[in-house]
TITOR-838741 format. One record per residue: chain; residue number from 1; residue in one letter; y, z, x of N, C-alpha, C in turn. Coordinates in steps of 0.05 Angstrom, whole numbers. Layout:
TITOR-838741
SITE ketor vexmi marvo   n.c2   n.c3   n.c1  ca.c2  ca.c3  ca.c1   c.c2   c.c3   c.c1
SITE     A   NUM     A      Y      Z      X      Y      Z      X      Y      Z      X
...
***
This chain:
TITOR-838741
SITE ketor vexmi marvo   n.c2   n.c3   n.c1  ca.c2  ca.c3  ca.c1   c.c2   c.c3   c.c1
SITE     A     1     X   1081    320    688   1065    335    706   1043    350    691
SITE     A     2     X   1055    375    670   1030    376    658   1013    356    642
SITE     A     3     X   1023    337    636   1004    317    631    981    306    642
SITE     A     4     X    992    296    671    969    286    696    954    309    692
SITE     A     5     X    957    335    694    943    358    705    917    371    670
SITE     A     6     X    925    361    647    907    357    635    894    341    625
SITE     A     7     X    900    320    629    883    293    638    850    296    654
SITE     A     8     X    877    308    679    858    313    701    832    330    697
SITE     A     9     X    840    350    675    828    371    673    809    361    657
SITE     A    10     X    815    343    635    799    337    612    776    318    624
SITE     A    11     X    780    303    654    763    281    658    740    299    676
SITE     A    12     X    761    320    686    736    344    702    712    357    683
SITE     A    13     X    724    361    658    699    361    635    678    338    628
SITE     A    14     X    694    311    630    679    303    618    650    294    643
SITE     A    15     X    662    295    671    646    284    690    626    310    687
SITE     A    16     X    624    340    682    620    360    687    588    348    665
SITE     A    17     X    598    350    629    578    342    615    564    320    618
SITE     A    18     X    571    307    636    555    278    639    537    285    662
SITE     A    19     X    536    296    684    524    310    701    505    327    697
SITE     A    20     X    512    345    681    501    356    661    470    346    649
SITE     A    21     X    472    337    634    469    313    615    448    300    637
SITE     A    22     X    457    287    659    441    264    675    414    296    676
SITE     A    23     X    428    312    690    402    326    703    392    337    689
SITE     A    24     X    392    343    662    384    352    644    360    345    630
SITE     A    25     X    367    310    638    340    294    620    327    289    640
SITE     A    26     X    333    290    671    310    280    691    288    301    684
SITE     A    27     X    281    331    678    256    343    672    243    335    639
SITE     A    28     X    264    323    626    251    319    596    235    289    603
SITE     A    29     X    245    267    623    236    243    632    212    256    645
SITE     A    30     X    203    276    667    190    287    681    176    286    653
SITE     A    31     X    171    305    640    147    326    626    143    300    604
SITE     A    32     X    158    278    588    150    255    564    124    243    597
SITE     A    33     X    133    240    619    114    217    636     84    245    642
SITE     A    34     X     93    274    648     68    294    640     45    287    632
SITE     A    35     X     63    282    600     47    282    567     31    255    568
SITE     A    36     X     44    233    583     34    213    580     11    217    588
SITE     A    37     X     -1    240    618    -19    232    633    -45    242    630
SITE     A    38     X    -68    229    622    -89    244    603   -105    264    628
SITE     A    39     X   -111    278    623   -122    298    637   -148    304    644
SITE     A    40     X   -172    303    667   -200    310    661   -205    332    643
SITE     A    41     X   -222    335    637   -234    344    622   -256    341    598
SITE     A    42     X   -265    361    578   -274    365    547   -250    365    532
SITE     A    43     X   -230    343    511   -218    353    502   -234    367    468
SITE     A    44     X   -221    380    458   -227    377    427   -221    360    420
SITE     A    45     X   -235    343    401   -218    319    381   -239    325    351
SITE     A    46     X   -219    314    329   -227    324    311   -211    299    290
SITE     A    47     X   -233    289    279   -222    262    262   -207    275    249
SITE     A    48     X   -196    254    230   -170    251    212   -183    260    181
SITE     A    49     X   -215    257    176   -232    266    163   -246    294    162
SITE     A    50     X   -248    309    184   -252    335    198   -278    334    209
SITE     A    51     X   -285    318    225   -309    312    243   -306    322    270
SITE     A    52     X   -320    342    283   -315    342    310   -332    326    321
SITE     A    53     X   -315    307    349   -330    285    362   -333    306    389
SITE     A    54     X   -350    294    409   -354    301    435   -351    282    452
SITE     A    55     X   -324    289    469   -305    266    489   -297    284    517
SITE     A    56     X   -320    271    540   -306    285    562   -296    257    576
SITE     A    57     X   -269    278    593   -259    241    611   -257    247    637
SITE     A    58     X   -264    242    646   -269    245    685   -253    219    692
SITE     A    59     X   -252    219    717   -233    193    731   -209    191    734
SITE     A    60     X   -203    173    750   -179    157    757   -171    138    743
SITE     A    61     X   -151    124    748   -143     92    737   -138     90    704
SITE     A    62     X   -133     68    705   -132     64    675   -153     79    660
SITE     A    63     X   -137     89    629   -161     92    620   -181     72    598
SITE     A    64     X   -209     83    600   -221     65    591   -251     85    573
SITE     A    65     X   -246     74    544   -260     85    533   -287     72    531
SITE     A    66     X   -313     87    532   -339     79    528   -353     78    505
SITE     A    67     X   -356     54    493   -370     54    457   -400     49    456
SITE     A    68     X   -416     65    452   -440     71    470   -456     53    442
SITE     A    69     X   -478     51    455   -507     33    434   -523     49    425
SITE     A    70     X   -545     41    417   -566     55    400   -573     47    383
SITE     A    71     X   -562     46    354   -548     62    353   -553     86    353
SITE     A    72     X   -527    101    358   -536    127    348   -545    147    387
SITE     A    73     X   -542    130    405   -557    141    435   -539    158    443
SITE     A    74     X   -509    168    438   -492    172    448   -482    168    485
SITE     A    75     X   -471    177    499   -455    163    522   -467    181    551
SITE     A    76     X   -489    206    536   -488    216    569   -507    198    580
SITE     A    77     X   -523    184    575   -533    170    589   -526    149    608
SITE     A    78     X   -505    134    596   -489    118    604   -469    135    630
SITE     A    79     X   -456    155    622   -445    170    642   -474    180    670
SITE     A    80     X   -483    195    668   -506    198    684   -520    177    698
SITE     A    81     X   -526    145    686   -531    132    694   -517    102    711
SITE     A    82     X   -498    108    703   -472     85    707   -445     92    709
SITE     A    83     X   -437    111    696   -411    110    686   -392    120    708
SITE     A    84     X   -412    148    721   -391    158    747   -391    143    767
SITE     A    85     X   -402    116    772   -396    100    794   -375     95    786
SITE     A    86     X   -358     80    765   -336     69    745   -308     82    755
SITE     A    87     X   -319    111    754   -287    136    755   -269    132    773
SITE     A    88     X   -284    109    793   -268    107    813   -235     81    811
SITE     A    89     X   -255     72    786   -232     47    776   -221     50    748
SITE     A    90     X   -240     66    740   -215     67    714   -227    101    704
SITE     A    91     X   -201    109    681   -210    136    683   -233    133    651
SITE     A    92     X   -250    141    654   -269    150    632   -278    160    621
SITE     A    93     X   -271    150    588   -268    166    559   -299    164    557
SITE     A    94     X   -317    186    559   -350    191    538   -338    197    521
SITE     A    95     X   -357    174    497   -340    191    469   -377    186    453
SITE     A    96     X   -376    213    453   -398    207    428   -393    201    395
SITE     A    97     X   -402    180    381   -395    176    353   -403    202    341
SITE     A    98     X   -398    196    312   -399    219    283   -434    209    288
SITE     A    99     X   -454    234    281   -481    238    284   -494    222    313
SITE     A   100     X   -489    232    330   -496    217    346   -490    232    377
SITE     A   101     X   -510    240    396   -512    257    420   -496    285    406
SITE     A   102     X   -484    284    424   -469    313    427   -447    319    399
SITE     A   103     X   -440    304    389   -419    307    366   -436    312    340
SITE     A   104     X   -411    320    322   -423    326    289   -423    312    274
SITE     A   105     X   -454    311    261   -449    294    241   -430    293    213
SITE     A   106     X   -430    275    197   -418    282    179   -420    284    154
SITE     A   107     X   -409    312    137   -424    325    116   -433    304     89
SITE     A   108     X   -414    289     90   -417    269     67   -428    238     77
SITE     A   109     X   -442    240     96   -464    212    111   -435    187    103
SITE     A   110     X   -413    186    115   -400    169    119   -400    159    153
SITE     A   111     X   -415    134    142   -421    123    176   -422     96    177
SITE     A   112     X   -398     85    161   -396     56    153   -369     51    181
SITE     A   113     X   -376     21    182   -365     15    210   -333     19    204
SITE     A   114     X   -316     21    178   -292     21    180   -288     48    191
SITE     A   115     X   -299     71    186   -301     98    197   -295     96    218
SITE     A   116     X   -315     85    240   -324     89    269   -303     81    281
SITE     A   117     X   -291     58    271   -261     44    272   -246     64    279
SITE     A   118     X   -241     73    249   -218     99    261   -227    119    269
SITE     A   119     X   -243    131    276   -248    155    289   -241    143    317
SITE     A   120     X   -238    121    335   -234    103    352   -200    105    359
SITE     A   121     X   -189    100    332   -164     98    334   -149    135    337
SITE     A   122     X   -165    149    319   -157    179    317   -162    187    355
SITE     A   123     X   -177    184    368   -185    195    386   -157    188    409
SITE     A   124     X   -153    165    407   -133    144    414   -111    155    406
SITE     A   125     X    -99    165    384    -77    177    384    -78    210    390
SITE     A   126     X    -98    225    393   -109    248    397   -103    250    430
SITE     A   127     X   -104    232    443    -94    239    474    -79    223    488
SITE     A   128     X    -61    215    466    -32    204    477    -38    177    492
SITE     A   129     X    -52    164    488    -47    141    493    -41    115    484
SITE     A   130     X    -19    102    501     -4     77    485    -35     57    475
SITE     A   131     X    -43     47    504    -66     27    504    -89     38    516
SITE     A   132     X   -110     24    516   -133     33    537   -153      1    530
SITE     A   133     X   -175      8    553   -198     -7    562   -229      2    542
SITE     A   134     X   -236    -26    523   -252    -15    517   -275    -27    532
SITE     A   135     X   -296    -12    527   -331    -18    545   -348     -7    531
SITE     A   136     X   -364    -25    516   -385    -27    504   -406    -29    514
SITE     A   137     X   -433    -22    505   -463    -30    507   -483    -30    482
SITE     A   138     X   -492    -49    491   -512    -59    469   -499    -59    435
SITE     A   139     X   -513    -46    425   -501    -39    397   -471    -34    394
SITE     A   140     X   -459    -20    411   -430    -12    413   -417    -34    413
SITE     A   141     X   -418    -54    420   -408    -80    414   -389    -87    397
SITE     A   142     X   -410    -84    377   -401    -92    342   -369    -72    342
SITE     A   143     X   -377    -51    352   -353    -29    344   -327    -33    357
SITE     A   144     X   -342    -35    380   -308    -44    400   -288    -72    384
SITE     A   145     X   -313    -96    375   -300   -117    369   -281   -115    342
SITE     A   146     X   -297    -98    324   -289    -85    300   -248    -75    298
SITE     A   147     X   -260    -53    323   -236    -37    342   -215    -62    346
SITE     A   148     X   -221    -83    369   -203    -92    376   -191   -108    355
SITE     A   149     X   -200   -115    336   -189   -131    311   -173   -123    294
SITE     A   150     X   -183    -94    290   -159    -83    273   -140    -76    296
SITE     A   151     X   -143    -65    315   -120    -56    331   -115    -69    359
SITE     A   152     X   -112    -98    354   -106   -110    391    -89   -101    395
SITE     A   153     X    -60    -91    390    -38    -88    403    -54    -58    417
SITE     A   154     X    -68    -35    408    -79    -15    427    -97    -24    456
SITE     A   155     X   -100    -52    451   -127    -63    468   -108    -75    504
SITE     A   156     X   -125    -60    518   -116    -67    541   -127    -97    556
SITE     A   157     X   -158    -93    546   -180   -107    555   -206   -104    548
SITE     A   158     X   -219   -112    543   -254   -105    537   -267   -110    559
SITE     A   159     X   -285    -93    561   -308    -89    580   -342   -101    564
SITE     A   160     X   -354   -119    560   -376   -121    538   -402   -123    563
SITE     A   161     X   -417   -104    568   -439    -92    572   -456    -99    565
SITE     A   162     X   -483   -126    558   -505   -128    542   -501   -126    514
SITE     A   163     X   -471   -128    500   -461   -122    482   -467   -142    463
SITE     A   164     X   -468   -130    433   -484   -148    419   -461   -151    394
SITE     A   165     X   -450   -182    386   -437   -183    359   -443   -194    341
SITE     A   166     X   -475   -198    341   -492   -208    315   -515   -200    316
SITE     A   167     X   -515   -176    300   -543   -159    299   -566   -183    290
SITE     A   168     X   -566   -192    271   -583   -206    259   -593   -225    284
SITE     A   169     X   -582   -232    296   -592   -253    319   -603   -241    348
SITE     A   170     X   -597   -223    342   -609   -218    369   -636   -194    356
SITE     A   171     X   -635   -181    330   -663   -171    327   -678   -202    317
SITE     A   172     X   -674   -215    323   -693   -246    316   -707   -246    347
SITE     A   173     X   -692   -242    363   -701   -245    397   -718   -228    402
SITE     A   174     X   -707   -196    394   -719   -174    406   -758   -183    393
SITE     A   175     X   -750   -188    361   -780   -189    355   -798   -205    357
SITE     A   176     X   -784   -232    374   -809   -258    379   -809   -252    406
SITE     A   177     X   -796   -239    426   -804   -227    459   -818   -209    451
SITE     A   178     X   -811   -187    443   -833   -158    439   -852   -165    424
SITE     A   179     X   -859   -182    407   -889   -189    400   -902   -201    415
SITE     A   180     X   -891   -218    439   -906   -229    454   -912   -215    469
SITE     A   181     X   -908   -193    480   -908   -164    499   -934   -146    489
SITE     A   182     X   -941   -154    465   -961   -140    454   -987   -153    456
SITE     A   183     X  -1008   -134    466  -1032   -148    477  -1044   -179    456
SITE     A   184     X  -1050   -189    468  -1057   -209    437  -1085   -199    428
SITE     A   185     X  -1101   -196    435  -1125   -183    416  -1118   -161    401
SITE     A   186     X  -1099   -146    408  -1094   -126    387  -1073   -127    364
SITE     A   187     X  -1055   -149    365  -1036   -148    349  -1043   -166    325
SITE     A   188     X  -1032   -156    308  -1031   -168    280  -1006   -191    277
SITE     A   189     X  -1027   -209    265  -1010   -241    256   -971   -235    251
SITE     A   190     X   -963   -244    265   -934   -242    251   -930   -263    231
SITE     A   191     X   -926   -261    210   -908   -273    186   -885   -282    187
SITE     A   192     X   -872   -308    196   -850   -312    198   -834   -308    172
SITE     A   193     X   -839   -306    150   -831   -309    127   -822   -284    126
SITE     A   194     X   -841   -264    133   -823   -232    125   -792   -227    136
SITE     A   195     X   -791   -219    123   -758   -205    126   -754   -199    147
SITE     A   196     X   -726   -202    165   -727   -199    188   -722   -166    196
SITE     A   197     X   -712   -152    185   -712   -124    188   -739   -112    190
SITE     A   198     X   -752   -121    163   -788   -117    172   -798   -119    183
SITE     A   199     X   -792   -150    201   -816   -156    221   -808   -144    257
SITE     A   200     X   -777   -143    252   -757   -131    275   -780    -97    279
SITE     A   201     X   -775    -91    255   -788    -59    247   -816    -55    257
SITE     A   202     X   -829    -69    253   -859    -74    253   -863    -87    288
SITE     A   203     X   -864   -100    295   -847    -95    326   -844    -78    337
SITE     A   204     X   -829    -67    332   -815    -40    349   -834    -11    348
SITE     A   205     X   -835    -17    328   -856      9    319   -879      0    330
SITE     A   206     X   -899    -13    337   -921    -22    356   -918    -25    379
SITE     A   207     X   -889    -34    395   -883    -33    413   -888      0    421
SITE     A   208     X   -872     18    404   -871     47    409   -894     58    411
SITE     A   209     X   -913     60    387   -949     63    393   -963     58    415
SITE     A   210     X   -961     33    429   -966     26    450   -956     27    483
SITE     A   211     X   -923     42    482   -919     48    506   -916     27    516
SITE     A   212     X   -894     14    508   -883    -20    507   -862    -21    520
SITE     A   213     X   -840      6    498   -815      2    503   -808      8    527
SITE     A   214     X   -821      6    554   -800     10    580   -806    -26    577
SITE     A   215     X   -824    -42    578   -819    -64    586   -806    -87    581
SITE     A   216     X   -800    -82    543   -775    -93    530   -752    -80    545
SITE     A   217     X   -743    -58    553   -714    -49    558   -702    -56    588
SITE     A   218     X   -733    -52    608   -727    -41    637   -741    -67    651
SITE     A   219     X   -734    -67    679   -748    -89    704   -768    -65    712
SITE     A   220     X   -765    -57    717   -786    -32    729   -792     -5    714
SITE     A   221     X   -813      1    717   -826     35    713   -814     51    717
SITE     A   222     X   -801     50    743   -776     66    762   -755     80    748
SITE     A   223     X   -738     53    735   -721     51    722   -731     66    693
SITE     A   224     X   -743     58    683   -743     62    654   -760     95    652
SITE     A   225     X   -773    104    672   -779    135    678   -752    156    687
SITE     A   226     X   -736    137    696   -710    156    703   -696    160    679
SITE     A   227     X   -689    132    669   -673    140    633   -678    160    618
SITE     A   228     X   -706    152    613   -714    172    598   -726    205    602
SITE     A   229     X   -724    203    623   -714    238    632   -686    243    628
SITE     A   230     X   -666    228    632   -647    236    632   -628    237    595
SITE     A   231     X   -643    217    588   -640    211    557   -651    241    546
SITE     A   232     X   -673    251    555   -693    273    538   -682    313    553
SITE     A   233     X   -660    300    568   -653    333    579   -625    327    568
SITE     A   234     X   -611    326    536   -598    326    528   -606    320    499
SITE     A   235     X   -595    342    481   -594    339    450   -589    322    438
SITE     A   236     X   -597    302    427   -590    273    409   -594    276    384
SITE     A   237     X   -572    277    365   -564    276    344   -571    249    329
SITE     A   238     X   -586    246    315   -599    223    300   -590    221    273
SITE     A   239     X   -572    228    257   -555    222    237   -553    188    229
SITE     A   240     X   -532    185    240   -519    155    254   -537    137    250
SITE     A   241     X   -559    145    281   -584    122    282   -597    110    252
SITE     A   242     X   -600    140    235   -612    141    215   -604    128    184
SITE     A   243     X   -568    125    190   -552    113    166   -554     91    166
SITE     A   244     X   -554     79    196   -539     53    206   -551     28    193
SITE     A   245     X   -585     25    188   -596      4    179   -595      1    156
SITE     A   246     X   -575     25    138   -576     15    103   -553      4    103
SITE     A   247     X   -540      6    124   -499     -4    121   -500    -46    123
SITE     A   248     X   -490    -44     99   -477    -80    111   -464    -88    130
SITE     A   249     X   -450    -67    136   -426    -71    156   -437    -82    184
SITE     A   250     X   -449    -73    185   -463    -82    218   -477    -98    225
SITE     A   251     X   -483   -119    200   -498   -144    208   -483   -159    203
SITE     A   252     X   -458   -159    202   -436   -177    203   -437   -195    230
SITE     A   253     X   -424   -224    235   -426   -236    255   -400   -236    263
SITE     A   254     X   -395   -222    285   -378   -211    299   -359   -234    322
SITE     A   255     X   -376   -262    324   -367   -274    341   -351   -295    334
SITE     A   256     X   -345   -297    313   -313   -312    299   -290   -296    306
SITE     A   257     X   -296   -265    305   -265   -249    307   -257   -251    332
SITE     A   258     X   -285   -251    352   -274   -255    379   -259   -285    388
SITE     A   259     X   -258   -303    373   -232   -325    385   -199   -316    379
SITE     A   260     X   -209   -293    365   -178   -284    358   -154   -260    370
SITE     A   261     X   -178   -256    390   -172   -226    408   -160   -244    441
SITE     A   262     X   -129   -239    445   -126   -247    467   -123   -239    494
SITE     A   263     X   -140   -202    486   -139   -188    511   -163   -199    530
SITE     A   264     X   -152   -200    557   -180   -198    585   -202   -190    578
SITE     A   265     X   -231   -211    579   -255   -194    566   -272   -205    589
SITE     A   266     X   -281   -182    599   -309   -189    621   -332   -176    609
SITE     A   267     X   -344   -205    595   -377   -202    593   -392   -200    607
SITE     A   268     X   -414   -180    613   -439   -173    625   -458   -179    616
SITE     A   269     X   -479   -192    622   -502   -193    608   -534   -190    632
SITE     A   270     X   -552   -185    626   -568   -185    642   -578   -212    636
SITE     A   271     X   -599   -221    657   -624   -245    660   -641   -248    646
SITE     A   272     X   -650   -230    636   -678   -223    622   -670   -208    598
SITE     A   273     X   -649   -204    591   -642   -189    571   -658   -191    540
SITE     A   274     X   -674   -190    532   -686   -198    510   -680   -175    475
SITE     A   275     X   -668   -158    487   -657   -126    473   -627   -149    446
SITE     A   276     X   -606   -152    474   -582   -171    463   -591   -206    462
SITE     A   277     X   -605   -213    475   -613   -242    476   -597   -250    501
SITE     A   278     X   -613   -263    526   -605   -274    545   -584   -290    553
SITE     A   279     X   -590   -306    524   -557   -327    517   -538   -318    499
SITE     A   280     X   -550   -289    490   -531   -284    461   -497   -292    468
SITE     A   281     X   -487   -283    494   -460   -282    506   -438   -309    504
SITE     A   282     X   -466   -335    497   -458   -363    502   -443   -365    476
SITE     A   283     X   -451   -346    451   -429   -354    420   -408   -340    417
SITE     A   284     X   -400   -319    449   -381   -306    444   -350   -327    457
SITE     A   285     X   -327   -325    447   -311   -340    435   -277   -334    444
SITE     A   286     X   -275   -305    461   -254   -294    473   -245   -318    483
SITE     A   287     X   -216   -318    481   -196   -334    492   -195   -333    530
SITE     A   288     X   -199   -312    541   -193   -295    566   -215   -282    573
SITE     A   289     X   -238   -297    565   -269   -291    579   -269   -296    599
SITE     A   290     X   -286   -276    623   -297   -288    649   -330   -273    641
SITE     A   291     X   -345   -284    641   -379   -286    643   -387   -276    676
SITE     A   292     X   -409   -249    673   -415   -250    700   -451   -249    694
SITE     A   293     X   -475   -260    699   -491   -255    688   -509   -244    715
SITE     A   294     X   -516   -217    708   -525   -201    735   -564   -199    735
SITE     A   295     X   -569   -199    753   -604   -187    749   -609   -169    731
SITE     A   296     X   -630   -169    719   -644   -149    706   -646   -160    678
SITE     A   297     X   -655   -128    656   -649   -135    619   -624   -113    623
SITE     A   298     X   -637    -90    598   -617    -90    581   -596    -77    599
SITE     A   299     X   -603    -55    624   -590    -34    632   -583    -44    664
SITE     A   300     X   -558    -59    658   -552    -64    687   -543    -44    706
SITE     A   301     X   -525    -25    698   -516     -3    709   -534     16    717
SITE     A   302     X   -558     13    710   -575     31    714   -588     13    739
SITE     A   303     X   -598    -14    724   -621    -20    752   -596    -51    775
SITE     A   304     X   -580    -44    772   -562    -60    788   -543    -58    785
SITE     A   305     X   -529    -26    801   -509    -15    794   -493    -27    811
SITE     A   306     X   -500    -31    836   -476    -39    860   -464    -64    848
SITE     A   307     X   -474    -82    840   -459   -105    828   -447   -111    797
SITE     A   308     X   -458    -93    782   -443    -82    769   -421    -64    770
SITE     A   309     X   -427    -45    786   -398    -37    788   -369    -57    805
SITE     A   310     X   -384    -82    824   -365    -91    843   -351   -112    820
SITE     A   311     X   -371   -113    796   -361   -138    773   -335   -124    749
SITE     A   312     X   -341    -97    753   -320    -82    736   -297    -81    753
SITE     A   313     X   -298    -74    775   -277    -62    796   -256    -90    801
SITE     A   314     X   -269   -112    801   -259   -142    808   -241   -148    781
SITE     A   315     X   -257   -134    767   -243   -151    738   -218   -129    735
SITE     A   316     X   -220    -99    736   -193    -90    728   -180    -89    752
SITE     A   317     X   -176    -98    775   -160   -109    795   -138   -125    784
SITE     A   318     X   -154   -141    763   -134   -166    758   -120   -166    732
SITE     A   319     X   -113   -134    730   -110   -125    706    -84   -110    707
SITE     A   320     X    -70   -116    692    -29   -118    692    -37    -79    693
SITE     A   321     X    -14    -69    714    -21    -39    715     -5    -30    693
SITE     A   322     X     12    -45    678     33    -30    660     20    -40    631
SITE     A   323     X     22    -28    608      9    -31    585     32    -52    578
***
C-alpha cells in the first residue's frame, strides 16, 4: 500500500515537471520566433572592421536586401524611387556600402570587393537572419554575385535589376552609345586603340560637359529631372566611387560564377539599356533564371514602375515561404 501510494506520488512529480517544463518553453519558443522577426526601422550596424553602415528596413514579407550601383550612389534613391512600391512584397533592407550615401567611409580606404562581401554577410548576421533576397542594380551586381558565391546557403533568391557582371563589357557599350550621343561636329575622333577605361572616361566626361547624361541613363527629361532632385536632396559620400576604378576586383567577369548559384534569379533588364548593355543579361548563366525584359534604359523602377513592380511581386509569389 505504501508502495502504490509513492509511486503514485513519485509519477505526480514527475507529470508536475514535465508540465512544467512544456509551459515553460512555450514563451522561450515565443520570444527565439520574436528574435527571429526583423523589425522596421534604422538599425545600427557596425562591420566586423568598425565601419558604421547606414541600413533602414521598412516592409513586409520576406526579407530582401538592396545592393545599390554607382558605384558608390548609395540606396536612397532607389528607396524614394522604386523601392517603397516593393514593401508590399518583401521587407526592405537600404543598405548603404562603406563610403558611399549615408554611411562611413573607411579610415584605411579598404574598398576591395572581398570587404563589401562581408560587410554583406556582417549586416546579415547583425539582424538575425537565417536567409534573405538579394536585389541589385547596375553596378551592385558584381557584389550580390560576389555575395551569393561565397555564401549561397544565406541566398534565398536574387533579384538582378539592369545588373551588371562584367564591367569591362558593358563600359565597351556605354562608350560606343554615348559617343554616338555626342553631337558629331563637336566630338573628337575616338581611338579604338586607347584603353578602354580611357576612352569609357573620355566619354563620360563629355557626355557630363555637355548635359548628355539624362539621355544615356533616362527615356525622358521627366524622368531623369526627378532623379536627380531626389539624388541631390541627400548627402553622397564619394569615397567608394573614388577607390573603385583602381581595384582589380571589379572587372572580374562575373558570369561563369553565375552557372554555379542554384538559387531563383529574376533578371530585369531594360530595352534600351545602353548603361548595362541591352543584351548584357544573354551571358548570364543562372541555373533558375526567368528573364523579364521591360521598357525603358537604365531605371526601370523609376520610369516603369507598375510592371516592374508586378515582375518582382510574380516572381516572389513563387518563392518557398520557409528558408
Amino acid at each position: 500500500m505504501k508502495y502504490a501510494y509513492l509511486k503514485s506520488a513519485l509519477m505526480g512529480r514527475l507529470v508536475a515537471v514535465i508540465l512544467v517544463a512544456l509551459f515553460a518553453a512555450q514563451p522561450l519558443a515565443a520570444q527565439r520566433k520574436a528574435a527571429a522577426t526583423l523589425a522596421n526601422g534604422t538599425p545600427t550596424i557596425t562591420t566586423s572592421d568598425g565601419v558604421k553602415l547606414y541600413t533602414h528596413v521598412a516592409g513586409k514579407g520576406m526579407p530582401c536586401v538592396f545592393v545599390h550601383g554607382g558605384p558608390g550612389a548609395g540606396s536612397y534613391g532607389f528607396e524614394a524611387l522604386g523601392g517603397k512600391s516593393l514593401e508590399n512584397t518583401f521587407q526592405m533592407i537600404y543598405l548603404d556600402q562603406r563610403g558611399s550615401g549615408r554611411s562611413a567611409s573607411d579610415p584605411n580606404g579598404n574598398y576591395k570587393l572581398e570587404r563589401l562581401v562581408q560587410d554583406l554577410e556582417d549586416l546579415r548576421q547583425q539582424l538575425g537572419l537565417e536567409k534573405w533576397v538579394l536585389m541589385s542594380h547596375s553596378f551592385g551586381g558584381t557584389i550580390a554575385t560576389a555575395y551569393a558565391s561565397k555564401y549561397p546557403e544565406r541566398v534565398q533568391a536574387m533579384v538582378l535589376v539592369n545588373s551588371i557582371l562584367n564591367l569591362p563589357a558593358t563600359m565597351e557599350t556605354t562608350a560606343t552609345y554615348g559617343y554616338n550621343l555626342l553631337p558629331e561636329a563637336g566630338r573628337p575622333p575616338l581611338d579604338p586603340a586607347m584603353p578602354l577605361p580611357q576612352r569609357w572616361g573620355m566619354v563620360m566626361g563629355m557626355l557630363g560637359q555637355q548635359k548628355l547624361m539624362g539621355k544615356l541613363m533616362y527615356v525622358t527629361d521627366t524622368a531623369a529631372a526627378r532623379a536627380s532632385k531626389v539624388v541631390r536632396s541627400m548627402p553622397l559620400n564619394q569615397d567608394f566611387a573614388a577607390a573603385v576604378y583602381k581595384l582589380p576586383d571589379y572587372v572580374q567577369d562575373f558570369t561563369p560564377a553565375s552557372a554555379k548559384l542554384q538559387a531563383p534569379v529574376l533578371v530585369l533588364t531594360g530595352k534600351e539599356d545602353y548603361v548595362t548593355g541591352p543584351e548584357h543579361y544573354k551571358s548570364f548563366k543562372f541555373p533558375q533564371q526567368q528573364v523579364v525584359v521591360l521598357p525603358g534604359k537604365h531605371y526601370p523602377f523609376l520610369e516603369n514602375n507598375k510592371e516592374f513592380q508586378e515582375a518582382v511581386a510574380a516572381f516572389a509569389r513563387k518563392l518557398p515561404r520557409k528558408a
